[in-house]
LUMVO-79406 format. One record per residue: residue number from 0; residue in three letters; x, y, z of N, C-alpha, C in turn. Coordinates in nm, 3 decimals. Each point is the difference from the previous one (the first is absolute). Last residue first. Layout:
<nodes>
{NUM 'ALA' {X Y Z} {X Y Z} {X Y Z}},
...
</nodes>
This chain:
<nodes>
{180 'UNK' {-2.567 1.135 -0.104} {0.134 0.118 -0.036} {-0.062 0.124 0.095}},
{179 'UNK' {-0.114 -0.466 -0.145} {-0.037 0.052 0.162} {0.038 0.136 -0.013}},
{178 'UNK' {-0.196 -0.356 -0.395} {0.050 0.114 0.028} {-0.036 0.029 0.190}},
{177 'UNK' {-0.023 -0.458 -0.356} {-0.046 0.078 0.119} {0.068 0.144 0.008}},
{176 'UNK' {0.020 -0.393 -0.375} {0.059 0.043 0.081} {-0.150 0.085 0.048}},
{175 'UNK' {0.178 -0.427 -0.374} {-0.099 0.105 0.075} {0.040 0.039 0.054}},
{174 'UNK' {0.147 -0.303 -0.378} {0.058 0.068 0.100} {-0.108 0.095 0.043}},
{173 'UNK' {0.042 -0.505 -0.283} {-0.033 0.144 0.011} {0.019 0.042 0.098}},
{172 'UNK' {0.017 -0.437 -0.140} {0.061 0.076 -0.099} {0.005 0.141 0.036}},
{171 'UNK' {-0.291 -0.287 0.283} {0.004 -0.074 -0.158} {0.083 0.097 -0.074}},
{170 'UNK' {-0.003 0.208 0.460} {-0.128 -0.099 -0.042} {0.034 -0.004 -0.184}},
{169 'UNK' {0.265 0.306 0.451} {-0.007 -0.058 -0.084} {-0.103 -0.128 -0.041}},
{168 'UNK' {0.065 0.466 0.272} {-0.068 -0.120 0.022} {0.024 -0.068 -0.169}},
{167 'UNK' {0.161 0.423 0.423} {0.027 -0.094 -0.172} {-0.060 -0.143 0.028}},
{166 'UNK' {0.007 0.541 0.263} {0.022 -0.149 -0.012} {-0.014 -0.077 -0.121}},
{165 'UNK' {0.232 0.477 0.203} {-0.087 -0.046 -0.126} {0.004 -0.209 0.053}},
{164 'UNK' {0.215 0.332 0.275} {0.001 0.082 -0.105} {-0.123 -0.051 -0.053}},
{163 'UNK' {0.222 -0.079 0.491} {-0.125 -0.057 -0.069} {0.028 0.122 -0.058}},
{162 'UNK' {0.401 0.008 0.254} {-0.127 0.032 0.002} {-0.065 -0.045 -0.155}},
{161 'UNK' {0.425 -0.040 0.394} {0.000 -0.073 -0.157} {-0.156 0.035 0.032}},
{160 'UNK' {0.246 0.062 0.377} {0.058 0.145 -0.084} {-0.056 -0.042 -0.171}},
{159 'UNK' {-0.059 -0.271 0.375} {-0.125 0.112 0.002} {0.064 0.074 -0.083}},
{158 'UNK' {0.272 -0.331 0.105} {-0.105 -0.074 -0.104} {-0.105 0.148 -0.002}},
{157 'UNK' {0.392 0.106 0.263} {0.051 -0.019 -0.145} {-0.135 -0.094 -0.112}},
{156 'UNK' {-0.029 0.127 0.478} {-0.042 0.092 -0.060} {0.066 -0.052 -0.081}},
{155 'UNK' {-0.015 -0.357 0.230} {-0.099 0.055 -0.032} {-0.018 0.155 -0.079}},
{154 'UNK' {0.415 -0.366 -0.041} {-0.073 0.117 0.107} {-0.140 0.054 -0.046}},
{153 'UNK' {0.170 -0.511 -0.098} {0.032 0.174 -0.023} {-0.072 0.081 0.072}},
{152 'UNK' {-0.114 -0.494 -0.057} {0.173 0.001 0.076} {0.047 0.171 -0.041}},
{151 'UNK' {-0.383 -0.223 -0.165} {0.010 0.042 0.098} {0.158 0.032 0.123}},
{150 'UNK' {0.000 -0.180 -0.485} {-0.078 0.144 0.031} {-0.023 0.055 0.121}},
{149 'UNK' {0.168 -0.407 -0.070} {0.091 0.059 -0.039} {-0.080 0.189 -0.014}},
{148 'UNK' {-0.268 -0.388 0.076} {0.103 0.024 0.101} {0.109 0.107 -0.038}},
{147 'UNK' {-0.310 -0.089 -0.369} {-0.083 0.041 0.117} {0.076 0.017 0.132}},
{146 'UNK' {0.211 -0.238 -0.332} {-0.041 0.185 -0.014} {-0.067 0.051 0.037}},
{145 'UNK' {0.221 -0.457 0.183} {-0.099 0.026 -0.065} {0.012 0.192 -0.013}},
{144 'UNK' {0.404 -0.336 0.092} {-0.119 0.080 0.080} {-0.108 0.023 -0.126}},
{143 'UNK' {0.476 -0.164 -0.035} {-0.070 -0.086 0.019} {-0.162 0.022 0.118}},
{142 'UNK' {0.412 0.229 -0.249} {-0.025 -0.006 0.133} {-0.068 -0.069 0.021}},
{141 'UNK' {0.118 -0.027 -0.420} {0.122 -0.007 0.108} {-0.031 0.019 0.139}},
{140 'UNK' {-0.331 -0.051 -0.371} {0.078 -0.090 -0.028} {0.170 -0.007 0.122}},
{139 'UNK' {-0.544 0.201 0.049} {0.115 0.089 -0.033} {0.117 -0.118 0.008}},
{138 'UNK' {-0.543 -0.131 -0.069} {0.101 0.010 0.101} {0.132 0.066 -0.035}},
{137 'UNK' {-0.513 0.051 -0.095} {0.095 -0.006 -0.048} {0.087 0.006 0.117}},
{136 'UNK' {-0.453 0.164 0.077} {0.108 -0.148 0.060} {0.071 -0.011 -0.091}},
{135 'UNK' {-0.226 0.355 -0.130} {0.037 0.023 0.147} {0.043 -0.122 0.039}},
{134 'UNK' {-0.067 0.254 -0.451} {0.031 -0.135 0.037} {0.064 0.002 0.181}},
{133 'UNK' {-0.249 0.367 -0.223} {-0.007 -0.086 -0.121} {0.029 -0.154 0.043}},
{132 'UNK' {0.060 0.372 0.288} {-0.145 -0.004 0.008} {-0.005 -0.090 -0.189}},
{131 'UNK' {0.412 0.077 0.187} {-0.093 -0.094 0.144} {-0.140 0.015 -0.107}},
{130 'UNK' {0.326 0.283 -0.215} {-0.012 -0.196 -0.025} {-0.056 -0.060 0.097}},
{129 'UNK' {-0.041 0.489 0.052} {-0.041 -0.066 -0.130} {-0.002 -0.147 -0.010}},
{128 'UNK' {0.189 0.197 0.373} {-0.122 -0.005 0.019} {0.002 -0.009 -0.117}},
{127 'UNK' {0.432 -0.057 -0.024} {-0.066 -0.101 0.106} {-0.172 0.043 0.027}},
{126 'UNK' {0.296 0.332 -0.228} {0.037 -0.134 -0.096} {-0.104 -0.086 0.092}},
{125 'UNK' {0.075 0.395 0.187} {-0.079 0.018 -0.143} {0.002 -0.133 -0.118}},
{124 'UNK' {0.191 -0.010 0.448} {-0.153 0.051 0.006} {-0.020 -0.041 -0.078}},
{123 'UNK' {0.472 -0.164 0.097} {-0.062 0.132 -0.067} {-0.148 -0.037 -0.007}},
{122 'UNK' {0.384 -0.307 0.136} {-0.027 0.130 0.090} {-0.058 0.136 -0.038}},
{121 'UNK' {0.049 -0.443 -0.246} {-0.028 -0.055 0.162} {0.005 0.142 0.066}},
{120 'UNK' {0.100 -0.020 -0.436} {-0.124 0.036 -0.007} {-0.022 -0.014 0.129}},
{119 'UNK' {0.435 0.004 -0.165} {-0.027 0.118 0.058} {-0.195 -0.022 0.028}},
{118 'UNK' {0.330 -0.290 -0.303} {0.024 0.003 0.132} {-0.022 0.118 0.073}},
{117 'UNK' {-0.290 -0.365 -0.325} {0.096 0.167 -0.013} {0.027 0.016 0.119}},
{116 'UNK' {-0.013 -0.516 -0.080} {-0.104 0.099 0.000} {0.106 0.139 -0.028}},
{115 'UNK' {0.264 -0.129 -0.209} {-0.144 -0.054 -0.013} {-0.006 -0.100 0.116}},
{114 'UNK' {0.314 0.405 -0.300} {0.001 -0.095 0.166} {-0.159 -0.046 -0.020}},
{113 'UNK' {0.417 0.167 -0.376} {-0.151 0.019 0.024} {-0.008 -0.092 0.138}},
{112 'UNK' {0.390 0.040 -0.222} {-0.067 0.182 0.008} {-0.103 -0.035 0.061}},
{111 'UNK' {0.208 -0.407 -0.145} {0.012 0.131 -0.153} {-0.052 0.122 0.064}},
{110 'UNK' {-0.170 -0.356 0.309} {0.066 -0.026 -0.131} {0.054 0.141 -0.059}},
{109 'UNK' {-0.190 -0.270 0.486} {0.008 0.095 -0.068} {0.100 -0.005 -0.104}},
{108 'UNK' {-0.469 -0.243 0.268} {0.168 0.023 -0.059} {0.052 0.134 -0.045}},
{107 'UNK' {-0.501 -0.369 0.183} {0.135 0.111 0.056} {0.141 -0.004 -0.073}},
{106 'UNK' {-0.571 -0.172 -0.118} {0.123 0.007 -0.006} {0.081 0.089 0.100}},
{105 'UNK' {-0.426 -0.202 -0.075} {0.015 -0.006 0.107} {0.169 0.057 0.025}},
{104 'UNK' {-0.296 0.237 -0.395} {-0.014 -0.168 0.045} {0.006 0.033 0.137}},
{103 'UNK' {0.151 0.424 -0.128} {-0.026 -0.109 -0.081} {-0.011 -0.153 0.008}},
{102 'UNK' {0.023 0.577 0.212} {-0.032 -0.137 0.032} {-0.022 -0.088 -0.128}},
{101 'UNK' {0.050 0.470 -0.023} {0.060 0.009 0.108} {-0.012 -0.173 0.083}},
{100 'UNK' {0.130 0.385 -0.429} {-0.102 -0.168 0.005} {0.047 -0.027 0.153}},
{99 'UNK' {-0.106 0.493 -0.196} {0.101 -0.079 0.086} {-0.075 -0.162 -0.001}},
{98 'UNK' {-0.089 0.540 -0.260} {-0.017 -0.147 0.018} {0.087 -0.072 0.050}},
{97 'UNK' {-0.070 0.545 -0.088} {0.087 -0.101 0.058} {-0.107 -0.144 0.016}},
{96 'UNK' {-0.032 0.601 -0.231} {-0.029 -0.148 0.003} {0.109 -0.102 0.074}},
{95 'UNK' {-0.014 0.454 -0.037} {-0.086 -0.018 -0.077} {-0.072 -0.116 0.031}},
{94 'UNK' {0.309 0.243 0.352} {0.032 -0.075 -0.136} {-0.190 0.004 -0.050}},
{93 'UNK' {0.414 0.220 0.414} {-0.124 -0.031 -0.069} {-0.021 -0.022 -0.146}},
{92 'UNK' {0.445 -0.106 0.345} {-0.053 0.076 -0.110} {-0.153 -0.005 -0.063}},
{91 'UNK' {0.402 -0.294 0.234} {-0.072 0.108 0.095} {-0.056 0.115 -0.092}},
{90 'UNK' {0.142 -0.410 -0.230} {-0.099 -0.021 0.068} {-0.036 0.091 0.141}},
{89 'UNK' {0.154 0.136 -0.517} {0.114 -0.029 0.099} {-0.112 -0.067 0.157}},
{88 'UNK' {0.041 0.036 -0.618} {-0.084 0.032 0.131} {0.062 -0.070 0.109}},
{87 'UNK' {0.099 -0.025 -0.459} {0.075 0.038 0.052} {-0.063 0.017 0.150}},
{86 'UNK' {-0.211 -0.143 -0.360} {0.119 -0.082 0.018} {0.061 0.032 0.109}},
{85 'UNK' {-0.518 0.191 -0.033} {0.164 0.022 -0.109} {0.080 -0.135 0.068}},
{84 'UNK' {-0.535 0.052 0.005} {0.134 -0.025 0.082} {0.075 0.017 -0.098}},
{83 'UNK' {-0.465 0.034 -0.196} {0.057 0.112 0.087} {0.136 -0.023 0.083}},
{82 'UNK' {-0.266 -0.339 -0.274} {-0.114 0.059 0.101} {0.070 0.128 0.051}},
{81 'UNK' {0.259 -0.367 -0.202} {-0.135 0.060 -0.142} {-0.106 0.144 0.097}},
{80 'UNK' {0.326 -0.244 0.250} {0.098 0.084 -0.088} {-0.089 0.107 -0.078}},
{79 'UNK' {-0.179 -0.381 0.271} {0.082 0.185 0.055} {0.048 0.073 -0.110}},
{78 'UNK' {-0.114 -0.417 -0.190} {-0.061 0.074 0.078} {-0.042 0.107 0.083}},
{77 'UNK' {0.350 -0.277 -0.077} {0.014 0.106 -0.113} {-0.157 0.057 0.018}},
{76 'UNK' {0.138 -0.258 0.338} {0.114 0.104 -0.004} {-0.043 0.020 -0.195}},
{75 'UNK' {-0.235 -0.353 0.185} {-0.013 0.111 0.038} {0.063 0.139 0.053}},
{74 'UNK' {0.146 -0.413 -0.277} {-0.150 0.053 -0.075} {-0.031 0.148 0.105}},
{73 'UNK' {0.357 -0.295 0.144} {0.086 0.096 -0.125} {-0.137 0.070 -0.049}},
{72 'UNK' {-0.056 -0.246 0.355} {0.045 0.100 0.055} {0.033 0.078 -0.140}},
{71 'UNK' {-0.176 -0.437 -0.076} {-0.118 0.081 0.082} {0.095 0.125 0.010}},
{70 'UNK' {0.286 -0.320 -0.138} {-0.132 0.065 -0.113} {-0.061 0.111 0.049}},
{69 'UNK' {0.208 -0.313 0.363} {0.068 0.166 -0.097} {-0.013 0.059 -0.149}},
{68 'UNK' {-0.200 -0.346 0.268} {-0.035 0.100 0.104} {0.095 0.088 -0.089}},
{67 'UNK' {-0.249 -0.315 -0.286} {0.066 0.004 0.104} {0.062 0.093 0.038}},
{66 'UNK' {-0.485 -0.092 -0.235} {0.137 0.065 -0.007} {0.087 -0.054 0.101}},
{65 'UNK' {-0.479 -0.091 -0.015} {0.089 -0.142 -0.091} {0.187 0.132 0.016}},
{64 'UNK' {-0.480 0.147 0.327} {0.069 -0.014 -0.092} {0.116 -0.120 -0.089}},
{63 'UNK' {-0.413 0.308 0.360} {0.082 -0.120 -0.058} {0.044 0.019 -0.111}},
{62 'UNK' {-0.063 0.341 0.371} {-0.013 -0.012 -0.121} {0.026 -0.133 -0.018}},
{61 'UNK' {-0.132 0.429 0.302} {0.028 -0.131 0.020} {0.026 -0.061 -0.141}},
{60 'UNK' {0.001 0.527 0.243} {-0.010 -0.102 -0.096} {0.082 -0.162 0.054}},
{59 'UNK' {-0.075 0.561 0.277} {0.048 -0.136 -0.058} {-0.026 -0.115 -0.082}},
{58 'UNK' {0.054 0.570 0.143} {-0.078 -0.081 -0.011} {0.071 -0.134 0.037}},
{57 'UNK' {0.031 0.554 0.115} {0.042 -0.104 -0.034} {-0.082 -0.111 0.010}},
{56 'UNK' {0.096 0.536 -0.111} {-0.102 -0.065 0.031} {0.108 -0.129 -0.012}},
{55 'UNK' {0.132 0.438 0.227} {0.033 -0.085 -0.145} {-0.113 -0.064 0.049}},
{54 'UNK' {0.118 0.535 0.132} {-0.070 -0.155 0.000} {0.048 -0.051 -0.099}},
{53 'UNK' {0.330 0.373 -0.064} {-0.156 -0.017 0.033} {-0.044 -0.124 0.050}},
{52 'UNK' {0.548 0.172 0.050} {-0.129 -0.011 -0.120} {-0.111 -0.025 0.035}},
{51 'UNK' {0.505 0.054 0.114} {-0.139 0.052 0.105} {-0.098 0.037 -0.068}},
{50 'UNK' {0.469 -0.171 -0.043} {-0.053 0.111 -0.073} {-0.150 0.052 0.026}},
{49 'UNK' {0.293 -0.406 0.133} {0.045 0.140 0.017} {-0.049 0.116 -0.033}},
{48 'UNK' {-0.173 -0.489 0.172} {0.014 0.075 -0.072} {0.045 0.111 0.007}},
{47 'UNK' {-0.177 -0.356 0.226} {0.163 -0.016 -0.018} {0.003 0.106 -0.095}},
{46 'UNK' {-0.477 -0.089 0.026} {0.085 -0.085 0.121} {0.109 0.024 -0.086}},
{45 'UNK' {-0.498 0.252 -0.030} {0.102 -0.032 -0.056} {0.081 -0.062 0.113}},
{44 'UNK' {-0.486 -0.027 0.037} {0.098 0.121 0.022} {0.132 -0.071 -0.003}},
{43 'UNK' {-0.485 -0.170 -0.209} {0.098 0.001 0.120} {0.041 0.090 -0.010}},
{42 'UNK' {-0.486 -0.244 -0.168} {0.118 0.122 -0.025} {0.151 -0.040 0.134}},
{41 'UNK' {-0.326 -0.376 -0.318} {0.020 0.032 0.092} {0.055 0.139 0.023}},
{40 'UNK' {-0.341 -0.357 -0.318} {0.139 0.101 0.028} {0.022 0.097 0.142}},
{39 'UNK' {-0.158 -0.528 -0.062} {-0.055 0.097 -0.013} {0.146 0.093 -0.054}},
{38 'UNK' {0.042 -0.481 -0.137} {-0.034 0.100 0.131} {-0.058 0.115 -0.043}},
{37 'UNK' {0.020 -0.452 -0.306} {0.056 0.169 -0.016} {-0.008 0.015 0.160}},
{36 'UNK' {-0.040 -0.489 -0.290} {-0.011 0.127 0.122} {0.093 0.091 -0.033}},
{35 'UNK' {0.042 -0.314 -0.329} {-0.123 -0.058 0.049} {-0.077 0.082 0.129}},
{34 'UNK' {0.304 0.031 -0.505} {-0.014 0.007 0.130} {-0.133 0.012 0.051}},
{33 'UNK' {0.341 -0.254 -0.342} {-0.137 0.030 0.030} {-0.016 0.053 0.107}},
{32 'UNK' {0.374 -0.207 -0.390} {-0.023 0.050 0.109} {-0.179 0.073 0.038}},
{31 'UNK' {0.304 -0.160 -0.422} {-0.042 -0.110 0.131} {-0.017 0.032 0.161}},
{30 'UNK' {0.190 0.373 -0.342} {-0.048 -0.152 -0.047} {0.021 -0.078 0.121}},
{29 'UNK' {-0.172 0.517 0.031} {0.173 -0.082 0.011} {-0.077 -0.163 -0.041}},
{28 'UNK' {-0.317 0.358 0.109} {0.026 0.026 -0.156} {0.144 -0.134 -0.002}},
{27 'UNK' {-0.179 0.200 0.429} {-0.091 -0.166 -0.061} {0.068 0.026 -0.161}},
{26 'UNK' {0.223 0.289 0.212} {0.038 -0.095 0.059} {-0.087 -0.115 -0.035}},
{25 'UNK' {-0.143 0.452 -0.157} {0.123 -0.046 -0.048} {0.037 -0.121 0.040}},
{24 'UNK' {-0.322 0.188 0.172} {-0.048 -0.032 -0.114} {0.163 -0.071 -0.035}},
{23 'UNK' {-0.016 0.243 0.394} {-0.072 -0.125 0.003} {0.003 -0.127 -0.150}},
{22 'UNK' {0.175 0.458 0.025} {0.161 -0.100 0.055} {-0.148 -0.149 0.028}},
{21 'UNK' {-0.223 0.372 -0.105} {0.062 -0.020 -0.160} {0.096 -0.130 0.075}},
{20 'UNK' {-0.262 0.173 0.341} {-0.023 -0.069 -0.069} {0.029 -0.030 -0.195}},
{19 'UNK' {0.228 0.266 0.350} {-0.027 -0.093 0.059} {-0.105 -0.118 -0.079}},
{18 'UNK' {0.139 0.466 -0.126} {0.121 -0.118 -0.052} {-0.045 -0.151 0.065}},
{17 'UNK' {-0.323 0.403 0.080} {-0.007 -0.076 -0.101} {0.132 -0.111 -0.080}},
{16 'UNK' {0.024 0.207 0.429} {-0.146 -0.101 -0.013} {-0.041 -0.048 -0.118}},
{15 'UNK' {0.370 0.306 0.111} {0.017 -0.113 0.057} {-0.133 -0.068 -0.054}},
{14 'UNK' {0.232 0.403 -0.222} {-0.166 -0.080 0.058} {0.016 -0.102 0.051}},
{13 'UNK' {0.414 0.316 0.033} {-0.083 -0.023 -0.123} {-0.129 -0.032 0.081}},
{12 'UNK' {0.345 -0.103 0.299} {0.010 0.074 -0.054} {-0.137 -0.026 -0.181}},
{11 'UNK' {0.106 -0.275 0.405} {-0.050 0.095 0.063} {0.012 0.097 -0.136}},
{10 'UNK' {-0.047 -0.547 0.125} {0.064 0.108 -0.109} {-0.065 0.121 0.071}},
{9 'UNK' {0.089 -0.597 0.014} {-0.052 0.139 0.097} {0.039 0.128 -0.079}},
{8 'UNK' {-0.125 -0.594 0.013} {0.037 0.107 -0.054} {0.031 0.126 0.063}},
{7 'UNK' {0.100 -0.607 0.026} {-0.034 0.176 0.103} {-0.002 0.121 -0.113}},
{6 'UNK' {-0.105 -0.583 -0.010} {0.073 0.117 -0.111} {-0.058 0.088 0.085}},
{5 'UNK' {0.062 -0.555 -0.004} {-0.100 0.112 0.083} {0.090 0.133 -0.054}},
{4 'UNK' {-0.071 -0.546 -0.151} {0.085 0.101 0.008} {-0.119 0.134 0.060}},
{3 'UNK' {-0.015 -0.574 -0.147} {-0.038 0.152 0.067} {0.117 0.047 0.031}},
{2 'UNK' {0.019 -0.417 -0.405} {0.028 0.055 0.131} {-0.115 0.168 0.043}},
{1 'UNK' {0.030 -0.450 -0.338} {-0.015 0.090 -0.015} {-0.005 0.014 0.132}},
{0 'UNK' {0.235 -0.278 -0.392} {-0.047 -0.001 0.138} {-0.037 0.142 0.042}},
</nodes>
């Protein structure tokens, strides 16, 4: 059975842009999986962080897939891994790389560590203007709002603080982009 899943990237350190599309490649590379939207890339200004690291770019991916939801998490945790994340990486800490499954199916749970939807995307920009602009009626399985509602529901300077990087146009397999930079 094959489920959607929605995938947050964001990386400030190294080449964000080019991990961004190796972490693309990689994720259609996972058996039985296909991804079908990208978002644009986006810049931000770091959130929770102690160490007061550079812009991060952040994206989002759509993906179908036959994995179940904790396949999916174990594939894109080595991923990171393959891409620059140590083990050890601490989440107030600029990183190379971070993939967050942040929606699967219509599902809500939480298992083994993992919360599904992610429980932080309802109040973060950088997560909510990417996935609006991939899946804007998707309904958010607990709040029962559309990500389009759930977006508007933030402060206006926290969505202005998320700036047009690169748009992405995916067509038959392939990844295009726009430069705003």
């Amino acid at each position: 059975m094959r489920s959607i899943a929605y995938i947050g990237f964001g990386a400030n350190l190294g080449d964000p842009e080019e991990t961004f599309f190796k972490a693309v490649e990689q994720i259609g590379n996972l058996p039985g999986t296909i991804v079908t939207k990208v978002s644009s890339l986006y810049k931000t200004d770091p959130v929770d962080l102690i160490d007061e690291g550079p812009e991060f770019l952040n994206a989002v991916f759509e993906v179908e897939t036959e994995l179940t939801y904790w396949k999916l998490i174990q594939c894109l945790r080595r991923i990171e891994r393959s891409l620059g994340k140590r083990r050890d990486h601490r989440s107030d800490r600029s990183r190379k790389i971070d993939l967050d499954l942040l929606l699967f199916g219509k599902k809500s749970f939480s298992d083994n560590g993992l919360e599904i939807p992610h429980p932080r995307m309802a109040t973060r920009a950088f997560v909510l203007v990417p996935l609006v602009e991939i899946a804007a009626d998707v309904v958010h399985p607990r709040s029962k709002l559309t990500l389009t509602e759930m977006l508007n529901k933030l402060a206006p300077d926290e969505i202005e603080g998320v700036r047009l990087f690169k748009e992405m146009k995916r067509t038959k397999g392939s990844l295009n982009c726009t430069g705003f930079s």
